[in-house]
Wavefront OBJ file of the C-alpha trace (Angstrom):
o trace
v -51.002 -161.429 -120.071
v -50.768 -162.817 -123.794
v -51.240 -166.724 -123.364
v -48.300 -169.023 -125.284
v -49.364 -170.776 -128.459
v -49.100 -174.096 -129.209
v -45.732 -174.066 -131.301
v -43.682 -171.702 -128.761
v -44.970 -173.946 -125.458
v -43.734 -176.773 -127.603
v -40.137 -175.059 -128.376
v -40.140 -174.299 -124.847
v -40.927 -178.321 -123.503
v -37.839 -178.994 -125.845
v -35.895 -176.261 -124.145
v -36.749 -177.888 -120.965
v -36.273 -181.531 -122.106
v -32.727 -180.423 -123.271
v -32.075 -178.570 -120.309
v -32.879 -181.654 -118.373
v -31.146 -184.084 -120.241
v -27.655 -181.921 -120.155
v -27.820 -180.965 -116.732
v -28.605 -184.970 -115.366
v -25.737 -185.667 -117.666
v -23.304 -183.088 -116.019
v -24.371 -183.520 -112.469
v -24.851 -187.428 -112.448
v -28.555 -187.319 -110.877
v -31.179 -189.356 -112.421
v -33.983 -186.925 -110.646
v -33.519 -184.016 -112.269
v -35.730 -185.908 -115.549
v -37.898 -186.453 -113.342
v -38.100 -183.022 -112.381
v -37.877 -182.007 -116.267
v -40.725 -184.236 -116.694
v -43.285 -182.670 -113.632
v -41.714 -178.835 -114.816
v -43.294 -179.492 -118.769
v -46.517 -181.309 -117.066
v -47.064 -178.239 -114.883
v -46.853 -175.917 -118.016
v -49.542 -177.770 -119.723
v -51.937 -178.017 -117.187
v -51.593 -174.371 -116.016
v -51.617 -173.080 -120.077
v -53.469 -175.729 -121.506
v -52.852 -175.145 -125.416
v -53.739 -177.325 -128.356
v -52.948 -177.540 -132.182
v -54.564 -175.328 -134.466
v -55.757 -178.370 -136.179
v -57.757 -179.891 -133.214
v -59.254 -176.043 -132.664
v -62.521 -177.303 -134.709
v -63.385 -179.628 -131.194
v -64.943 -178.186 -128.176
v -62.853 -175.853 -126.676
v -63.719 -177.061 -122.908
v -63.583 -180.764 -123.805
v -59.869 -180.041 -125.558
v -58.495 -177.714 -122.249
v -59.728 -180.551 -120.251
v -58.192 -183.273 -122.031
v -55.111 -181.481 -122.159
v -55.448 -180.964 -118.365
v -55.917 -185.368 -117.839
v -52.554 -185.532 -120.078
v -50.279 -182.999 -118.587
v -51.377 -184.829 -115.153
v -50.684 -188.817 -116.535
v -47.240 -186.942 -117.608
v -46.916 -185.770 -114.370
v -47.712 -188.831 -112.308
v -46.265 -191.127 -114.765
v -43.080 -189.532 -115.975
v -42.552 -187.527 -112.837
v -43.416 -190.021 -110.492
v -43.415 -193.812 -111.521
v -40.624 -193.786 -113.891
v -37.226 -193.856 -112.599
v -33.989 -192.597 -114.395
v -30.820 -194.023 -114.172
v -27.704 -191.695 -115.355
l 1 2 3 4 5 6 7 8 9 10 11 12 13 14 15 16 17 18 19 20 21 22 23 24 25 26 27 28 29 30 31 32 33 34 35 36 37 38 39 40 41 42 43 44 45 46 47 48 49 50 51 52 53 54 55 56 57 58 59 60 61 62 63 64 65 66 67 68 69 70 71 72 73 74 75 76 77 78 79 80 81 82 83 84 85
């Protein structure tokens, strides 16, 4: 399977962060960023993509940078931070 580049995984985190936003809007339920939050986390840390700018660096020091931020999204975003609609 063909691997998503850096520009389309970031279209689709906006997708998702739009998604989210609308849908906690409609429904009144402050979890559901949360959820949008863990969903774009997850997608990073399973497809761990970077700029074509940084692709000069190591490529196993970038995927596991990438990795340590998609998790501190997850954990901090997902889990700390609490929404209020």
């Amino acid at each position: 399977m063909k691997r998503l580049s850096f520009k389309s995984q970031c279209y689709i985190s906006l997708a998702i962060v739009a998604c989210g936003f609308v849908s906690a809007q409609i429904f009144k339920m402050g979890i559901l960023h949360n959820i949008m939050w863990i969903i774009i986390g997850l997608l990073f840390f399973v497809n761990p993509v970077w700029p074509k700018s940084a692709d000069w660096r190591s490529h196993d020091e970038l995927t596991k940078g990438i990795r340590i931020g998609s998790v501190l999204v997850i954990i901090v975003f997902g889990f700390l931070i609490r929404y209020g609609v």
